[in-house]
VEXRODO-459887 format. One record per residue (C-alpha): chain; x, y, z. Coordinates in steps of 0.02 Angstrom, whole numbers, always signed. Each point is the difference from the previous one (the first is absolute). Layout:
BEGIN
{"A"; {X; Y; Z}};
...
//
This chain:
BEGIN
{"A"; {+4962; +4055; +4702}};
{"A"; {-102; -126; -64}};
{"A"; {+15; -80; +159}};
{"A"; {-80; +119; +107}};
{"A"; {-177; +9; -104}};
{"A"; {-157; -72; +96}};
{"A"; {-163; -64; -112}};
{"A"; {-38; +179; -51}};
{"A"; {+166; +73; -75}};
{"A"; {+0; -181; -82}};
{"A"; {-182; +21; -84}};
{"A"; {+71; +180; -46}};
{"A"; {+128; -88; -106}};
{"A"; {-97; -129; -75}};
{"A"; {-119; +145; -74}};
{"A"; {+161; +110; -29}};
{"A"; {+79; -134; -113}};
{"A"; {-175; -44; -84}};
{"A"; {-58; +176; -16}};
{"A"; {-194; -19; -20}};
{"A"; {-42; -159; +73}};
{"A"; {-122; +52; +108}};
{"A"; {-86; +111; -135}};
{"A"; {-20; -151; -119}};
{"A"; {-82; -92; +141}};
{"A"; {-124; +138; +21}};
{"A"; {-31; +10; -188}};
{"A"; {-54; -182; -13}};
{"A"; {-109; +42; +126}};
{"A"; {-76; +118; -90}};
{"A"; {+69; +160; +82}};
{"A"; {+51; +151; -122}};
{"A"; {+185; +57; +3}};
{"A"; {+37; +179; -58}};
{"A"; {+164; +2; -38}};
{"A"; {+103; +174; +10}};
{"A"; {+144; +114; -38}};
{"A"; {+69; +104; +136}};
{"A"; {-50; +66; +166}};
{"A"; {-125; +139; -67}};
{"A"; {-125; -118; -28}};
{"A"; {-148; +16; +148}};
{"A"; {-2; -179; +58}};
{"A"; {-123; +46; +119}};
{"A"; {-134; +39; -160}};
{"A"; {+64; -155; -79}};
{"A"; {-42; -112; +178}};
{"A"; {-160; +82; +15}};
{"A"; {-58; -42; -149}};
{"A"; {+34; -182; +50}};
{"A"; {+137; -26; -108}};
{"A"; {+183; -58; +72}};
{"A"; {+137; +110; -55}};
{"A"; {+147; -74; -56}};
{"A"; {+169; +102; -49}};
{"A"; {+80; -64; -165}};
{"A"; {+196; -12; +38}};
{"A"; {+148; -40; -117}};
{"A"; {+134; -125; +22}};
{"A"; {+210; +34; +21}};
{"A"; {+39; -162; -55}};
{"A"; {-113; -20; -161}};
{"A"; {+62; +95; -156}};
{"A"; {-138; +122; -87}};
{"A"; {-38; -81; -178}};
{"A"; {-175; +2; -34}};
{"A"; {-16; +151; +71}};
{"A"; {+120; +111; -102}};
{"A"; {-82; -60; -158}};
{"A"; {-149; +121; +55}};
{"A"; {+50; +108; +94}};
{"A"; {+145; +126; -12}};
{"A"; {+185; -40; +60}};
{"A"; {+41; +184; +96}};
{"A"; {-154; -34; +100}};
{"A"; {+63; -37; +179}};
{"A"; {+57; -178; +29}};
{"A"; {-128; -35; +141}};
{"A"; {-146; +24; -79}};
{"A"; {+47; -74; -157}};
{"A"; {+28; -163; +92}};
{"A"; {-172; +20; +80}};
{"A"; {-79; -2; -162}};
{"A"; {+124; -121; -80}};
{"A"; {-74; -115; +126}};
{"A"; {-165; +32; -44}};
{"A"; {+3; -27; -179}};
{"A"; {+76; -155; +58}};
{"A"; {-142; -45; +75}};
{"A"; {+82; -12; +190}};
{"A"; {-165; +85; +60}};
{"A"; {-125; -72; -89}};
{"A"; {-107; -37; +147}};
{"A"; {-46; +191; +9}};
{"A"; {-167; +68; -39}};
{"A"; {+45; +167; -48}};
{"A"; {+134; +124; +16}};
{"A"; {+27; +197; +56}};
{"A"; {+123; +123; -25}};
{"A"; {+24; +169; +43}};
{"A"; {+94; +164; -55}};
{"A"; {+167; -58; +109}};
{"A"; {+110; +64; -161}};
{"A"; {+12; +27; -160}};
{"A"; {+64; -182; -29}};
{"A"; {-181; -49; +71}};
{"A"; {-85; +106; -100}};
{"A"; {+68; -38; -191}};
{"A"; {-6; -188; +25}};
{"A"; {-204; +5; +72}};
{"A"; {-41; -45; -172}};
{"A"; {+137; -133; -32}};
{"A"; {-72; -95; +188}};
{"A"; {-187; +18; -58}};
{"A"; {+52; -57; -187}};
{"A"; {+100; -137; +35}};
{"A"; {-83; -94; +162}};
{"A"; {-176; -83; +3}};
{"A"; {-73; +78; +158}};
{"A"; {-183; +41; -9}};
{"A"; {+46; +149; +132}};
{"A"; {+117; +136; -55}};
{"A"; {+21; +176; +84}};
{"A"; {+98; +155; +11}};
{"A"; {-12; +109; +156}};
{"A"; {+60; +174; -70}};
{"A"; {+100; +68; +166}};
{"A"; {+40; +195; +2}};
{"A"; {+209; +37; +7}};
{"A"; {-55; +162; +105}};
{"A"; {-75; +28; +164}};
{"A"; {-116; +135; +28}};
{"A"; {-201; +28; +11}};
{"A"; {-35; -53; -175}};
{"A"; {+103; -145; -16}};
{"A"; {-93; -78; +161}};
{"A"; {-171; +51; -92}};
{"A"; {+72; -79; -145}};
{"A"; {+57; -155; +78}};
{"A"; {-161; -27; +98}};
{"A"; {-107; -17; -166}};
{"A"; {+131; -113; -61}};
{"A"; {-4; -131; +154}};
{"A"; {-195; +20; -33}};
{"A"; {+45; -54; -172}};
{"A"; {+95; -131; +59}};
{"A"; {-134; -58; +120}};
{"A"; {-150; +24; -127}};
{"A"; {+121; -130; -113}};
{"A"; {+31; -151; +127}};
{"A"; {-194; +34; +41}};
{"A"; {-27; -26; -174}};
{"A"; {+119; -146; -15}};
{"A"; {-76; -103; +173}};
{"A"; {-172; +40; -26}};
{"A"; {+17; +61; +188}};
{"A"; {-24; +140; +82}};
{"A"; {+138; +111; +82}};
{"A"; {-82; +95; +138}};
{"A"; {+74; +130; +102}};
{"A"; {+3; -130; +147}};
{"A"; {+104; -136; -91}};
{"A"; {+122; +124; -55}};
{"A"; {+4; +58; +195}};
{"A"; {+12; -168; +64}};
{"A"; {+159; -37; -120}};
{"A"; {+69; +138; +45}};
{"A"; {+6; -52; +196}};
{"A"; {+71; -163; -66}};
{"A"; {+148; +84; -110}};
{"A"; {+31; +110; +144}};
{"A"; {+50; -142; +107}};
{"A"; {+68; -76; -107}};
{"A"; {+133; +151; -6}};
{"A"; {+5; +14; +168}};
{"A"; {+55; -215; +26}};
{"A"; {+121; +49; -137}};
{"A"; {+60; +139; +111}};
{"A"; {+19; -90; +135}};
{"A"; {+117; -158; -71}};
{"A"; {+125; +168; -60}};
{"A"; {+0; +36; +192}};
{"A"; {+122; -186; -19}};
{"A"; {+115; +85; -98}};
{"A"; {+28; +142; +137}};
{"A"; {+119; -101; +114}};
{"A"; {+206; -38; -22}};
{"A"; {-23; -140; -93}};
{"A"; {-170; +15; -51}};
{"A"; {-104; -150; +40}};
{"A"; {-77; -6; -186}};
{"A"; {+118; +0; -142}};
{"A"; {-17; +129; -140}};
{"A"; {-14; -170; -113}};
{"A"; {-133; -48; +87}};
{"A"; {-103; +158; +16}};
{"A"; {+22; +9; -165}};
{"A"; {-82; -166; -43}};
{"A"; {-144; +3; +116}};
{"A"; {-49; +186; -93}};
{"A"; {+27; -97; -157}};
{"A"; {-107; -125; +44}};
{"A"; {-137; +91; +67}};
{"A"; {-42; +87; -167}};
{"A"; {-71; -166; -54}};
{"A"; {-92; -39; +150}};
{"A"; {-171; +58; +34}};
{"A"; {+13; +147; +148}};
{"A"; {-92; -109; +115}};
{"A"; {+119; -137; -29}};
{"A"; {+140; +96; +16}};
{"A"; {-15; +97; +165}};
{"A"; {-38; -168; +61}};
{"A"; {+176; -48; -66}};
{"A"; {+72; +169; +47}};
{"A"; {-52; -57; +198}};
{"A"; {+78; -171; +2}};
{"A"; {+173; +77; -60}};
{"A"; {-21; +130; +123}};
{"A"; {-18; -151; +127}};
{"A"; {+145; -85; -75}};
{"A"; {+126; +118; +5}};
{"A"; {-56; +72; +169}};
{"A"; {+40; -208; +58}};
{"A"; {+190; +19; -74}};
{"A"; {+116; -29; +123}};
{"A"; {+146; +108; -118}};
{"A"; {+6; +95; -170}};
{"A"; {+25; -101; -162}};
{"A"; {+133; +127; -4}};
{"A"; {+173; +76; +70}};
{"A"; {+32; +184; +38}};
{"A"; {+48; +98; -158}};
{"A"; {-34; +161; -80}};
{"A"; {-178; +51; +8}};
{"A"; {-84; +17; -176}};
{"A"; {-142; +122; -90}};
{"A"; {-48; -61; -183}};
{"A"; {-95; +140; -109}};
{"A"; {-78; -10; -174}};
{"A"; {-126; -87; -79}};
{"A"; {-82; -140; +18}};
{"A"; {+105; -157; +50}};
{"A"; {-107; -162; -15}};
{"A"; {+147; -138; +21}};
{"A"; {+131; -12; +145}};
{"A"; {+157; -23; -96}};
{"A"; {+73; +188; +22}};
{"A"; {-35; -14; +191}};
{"A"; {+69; -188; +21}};
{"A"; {+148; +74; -95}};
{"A"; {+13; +118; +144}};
{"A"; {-12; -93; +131}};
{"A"; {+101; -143; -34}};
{"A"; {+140; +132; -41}};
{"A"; {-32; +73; +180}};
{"A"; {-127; +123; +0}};
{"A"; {-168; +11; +91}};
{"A"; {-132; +57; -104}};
{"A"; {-108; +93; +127}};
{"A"; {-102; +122; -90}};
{"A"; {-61; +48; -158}};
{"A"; {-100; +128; -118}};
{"A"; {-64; -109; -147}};
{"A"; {-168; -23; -79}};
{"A"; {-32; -158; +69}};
{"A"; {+77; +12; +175}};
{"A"; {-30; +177; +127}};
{"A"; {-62; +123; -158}};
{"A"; {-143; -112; -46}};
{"A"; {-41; -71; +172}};
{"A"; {+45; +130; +129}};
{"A"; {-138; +147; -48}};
{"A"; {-178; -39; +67}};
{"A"; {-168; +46; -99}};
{"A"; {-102; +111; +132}};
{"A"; {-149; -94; +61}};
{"A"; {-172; +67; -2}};
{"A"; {-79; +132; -121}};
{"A"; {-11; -19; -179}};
{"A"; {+101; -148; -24}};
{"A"; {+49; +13; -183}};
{"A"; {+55; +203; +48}};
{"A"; {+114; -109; +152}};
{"A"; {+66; -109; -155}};
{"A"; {+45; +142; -104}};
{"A"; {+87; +81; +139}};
{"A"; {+103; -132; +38}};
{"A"; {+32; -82; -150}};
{"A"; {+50; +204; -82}};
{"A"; {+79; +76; +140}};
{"A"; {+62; -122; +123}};
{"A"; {+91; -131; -113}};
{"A"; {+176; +94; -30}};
{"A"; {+47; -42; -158}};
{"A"; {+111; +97; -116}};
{"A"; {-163; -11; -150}};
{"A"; {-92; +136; +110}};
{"A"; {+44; +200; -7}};
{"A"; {-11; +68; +168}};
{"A"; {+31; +206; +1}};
{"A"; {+147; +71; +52}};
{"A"; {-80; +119; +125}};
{"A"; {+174; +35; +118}};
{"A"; {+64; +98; -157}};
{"A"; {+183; -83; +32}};
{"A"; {+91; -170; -78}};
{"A"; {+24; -82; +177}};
{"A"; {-154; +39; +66}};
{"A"; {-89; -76; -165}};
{"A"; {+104; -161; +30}};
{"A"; {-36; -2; +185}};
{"A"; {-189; +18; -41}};
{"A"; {+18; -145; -128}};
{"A"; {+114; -130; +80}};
{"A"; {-25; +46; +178}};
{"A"; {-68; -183; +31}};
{"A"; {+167; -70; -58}};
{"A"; {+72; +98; +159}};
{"A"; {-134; -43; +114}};
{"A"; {+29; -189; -44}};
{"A"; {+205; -5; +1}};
{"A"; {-5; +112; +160}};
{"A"; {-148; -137; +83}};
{"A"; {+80; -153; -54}};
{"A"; {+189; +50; +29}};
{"A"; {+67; -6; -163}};
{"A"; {+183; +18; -31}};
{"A"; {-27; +11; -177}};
{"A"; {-134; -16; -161}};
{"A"; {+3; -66; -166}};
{"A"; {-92; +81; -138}};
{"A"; {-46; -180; -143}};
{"A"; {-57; +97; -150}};
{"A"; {-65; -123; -152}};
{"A"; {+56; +73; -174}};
{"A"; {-102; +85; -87}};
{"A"; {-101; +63; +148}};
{"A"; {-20; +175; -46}};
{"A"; {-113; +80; +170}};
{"A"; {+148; -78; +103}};
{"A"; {+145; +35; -114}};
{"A"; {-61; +182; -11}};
{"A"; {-2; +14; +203}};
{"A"; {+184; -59; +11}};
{"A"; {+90; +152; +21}};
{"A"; {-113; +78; +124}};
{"A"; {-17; -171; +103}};
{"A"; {+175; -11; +22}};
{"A"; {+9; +213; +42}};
{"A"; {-120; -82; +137}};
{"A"; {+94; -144; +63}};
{"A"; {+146; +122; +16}};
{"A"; {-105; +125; +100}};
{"A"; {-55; -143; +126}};
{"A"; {+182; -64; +4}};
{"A"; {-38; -158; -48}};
{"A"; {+122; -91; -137}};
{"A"; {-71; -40; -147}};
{"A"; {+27; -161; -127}};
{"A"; {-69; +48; -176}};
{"A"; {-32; -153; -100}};
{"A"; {-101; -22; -158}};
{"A"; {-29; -181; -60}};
{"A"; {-105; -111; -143}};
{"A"; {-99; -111; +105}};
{"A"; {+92; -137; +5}};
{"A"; {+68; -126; +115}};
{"A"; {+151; -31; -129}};
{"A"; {+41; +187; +55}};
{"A"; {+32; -34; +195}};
{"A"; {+194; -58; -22}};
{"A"; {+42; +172; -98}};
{"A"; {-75; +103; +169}};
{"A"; {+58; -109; +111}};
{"A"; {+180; +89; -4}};
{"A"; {-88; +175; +17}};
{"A"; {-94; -64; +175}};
{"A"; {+125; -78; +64}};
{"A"; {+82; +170; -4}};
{"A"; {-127; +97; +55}};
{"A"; {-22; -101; +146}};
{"A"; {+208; +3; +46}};
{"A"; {-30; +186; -22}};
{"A"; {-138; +45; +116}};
{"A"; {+24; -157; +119}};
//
């Protein structure tokens, strides 16, 4: 595959493999990096306030050590290598960090991040689990929290015109993101899951501006290929959290499998839902960032007063994707521990059953070591849907 990669699929993996380059660049330049914890965070406050977002990831291939000493072993694998990297002092170049109410696993350790790391910037964005009138009331004084803080923190200003002006620039960014999944749409795609995967990755570290400018010069690269970096095979959905390394999708596709869509936090449910441009722009951010993300965290009412209608209401996107992209089949990567996820299960797969789309269930540790033990299951799957 390696082959096929122009200059900008090779700069993506130079800052995939060095995760944070560019960010330490911009720190000795005197930028501030606000490092954070899962897609619930308002980047667009965060960029406004002149301040260059940066999302703390783990790593597969590095056992948790430090970490465990501090913070508790049945919290989920992920994020305890994301903060066994921090007390490790992997992100030292940040300036300050934010989390929000994702889970309960978030919420606990707060202290333990704010404790144990020297940041002069901490903060917690309190996120409602419910939708409804009051929670968006709620969650607009809390952004204005937020703001109020990195206002605070900068010495800057955040008026209602920055936050506008960010939000135009998140917006396309979505929308170059949305158009580099239109790749994955023919038979072979023309962008490999693997390296969808790593240009997302990437991007978290990037300032916006820097990476929509990256986002077009893949576009133009893959639009140049002559063929797909892959052969026809059966056509792939992942679902679940968030998946910040590319081992579980190489793993598919070098067993045979096209991984052509997706429902994870950092792939189409964090960068597929828009933030509505004009009005009150922190009442835009609360509406997108409460209603419009899909995650499992957030309570939405059953209002159809039946079982399949409430899991048609809640994981109709997963159908809209599998029936868009083609899929012949999904694959639901739960980490251990996860508890919103883990307590969705049942009703996910009810769902996958109403769409007729077969389902892999796996739950893993988040670990590379892990990959040879599911190889056997995908390799499976795939000989039983292909």
């Amino acid at each position: 595959m390696s082959e096929m990669r122009g200059n900008a699929l090779d700069v993506v993996e130079k800052y995939y493999k060095d995760y944070g380059l560019r960010a330490k660049e911009l720190k000795k330049k005197g930028e501030k990096i606000i490092g954070y914890i899962c897609s619930f965070v308002p980047l667009e406050i965060v960029a406004a306030a002149g301040c260059i977002p940066f999302r703390v990831r783990g790593n597969v291939r590095e056992p948790i050590t430090k970490g465990d000493t501090l913070l508790e072993t049945i919290v989920c694998p992920y994020y305890r290598s994301c903060f066994d990297l921090s007390v490790k002092q992997k992100y030292d170049f940040l300036s300050g960090m934010v989390i929000p109410h994702g889970c309960d696993s978030m919420v606990r350790s707060y202290s333990a991040w704010s404790y144990s790391l020297p940041y002069s910037y901490f903060h917690f964005i309190n996120i409602p689990t419910v939708c409804g009138e009051s929670s968006s009331e709620f969650f607009d004084a809390e952004l204005n929290t937020f703001r109020k803080s990195l206002e605070k923190f900068t010495g800057k200003a955040i008026a209602d015109d920055d936050l506008a002006k960010t939000i135009r620039t998140y917006n396309q960014n979505r929308d170059k993101v949305r158009a580099l999944y239109e790749f994955r749409k023919s038979d072979p795609p023309r962008i490999s899951g693997t390296e969808l995967t790593m240009v997302l990755t990437v991007g978290s570290s990037l300032p916006v501006g820097e990476f929509n400018t990256l986002l077009d010069q893949v576009s133009t690269e893959i639009e140049g290929r002559k063929k797909s970096p892959l052969k026809k095979g059966p056509r792939i959905l992942i679902d679940g959290a968030c998946l910040d390394n590319i081992e579980l999708i190489r793993l598919v596709e070098e067993i045979g499998g096209n991984v052509v869509a997706d429902t994870i936090c950092n792939g189409a449910r964090d960068y597929f839902p828009r933030t509505d441009e004009g009005g009150d722009p922190i009442h835009s951010l609360a509406d997108r960032y409460l209603d419009k993300v899909n995650c499992p965290k957030t309570y939405r009412e059953n209002r159809t007063g039946t079982f399949e209608g409430d899991i048609a209401s809640r994981f109709g996107d997963i159908g809209i994707y599998a029936k868009e992209f083609k899929v012949d089949g999904a694959i639901l990567y739960l980490y251990k521990y996860c508890d919103p996820f883990g307590f969705e299960v049942p009703a996910r797969k009810a769902y996958y059953k109403s769409v007729n789309v077969p389902l892999l269930h796996l739950e893993d540790i988040y670990s590379a070591g892990t990959m040879s033990q599911l190889r056997t299951r995908i390799q499976a799957f795939l000989e039983m849907i292909g």
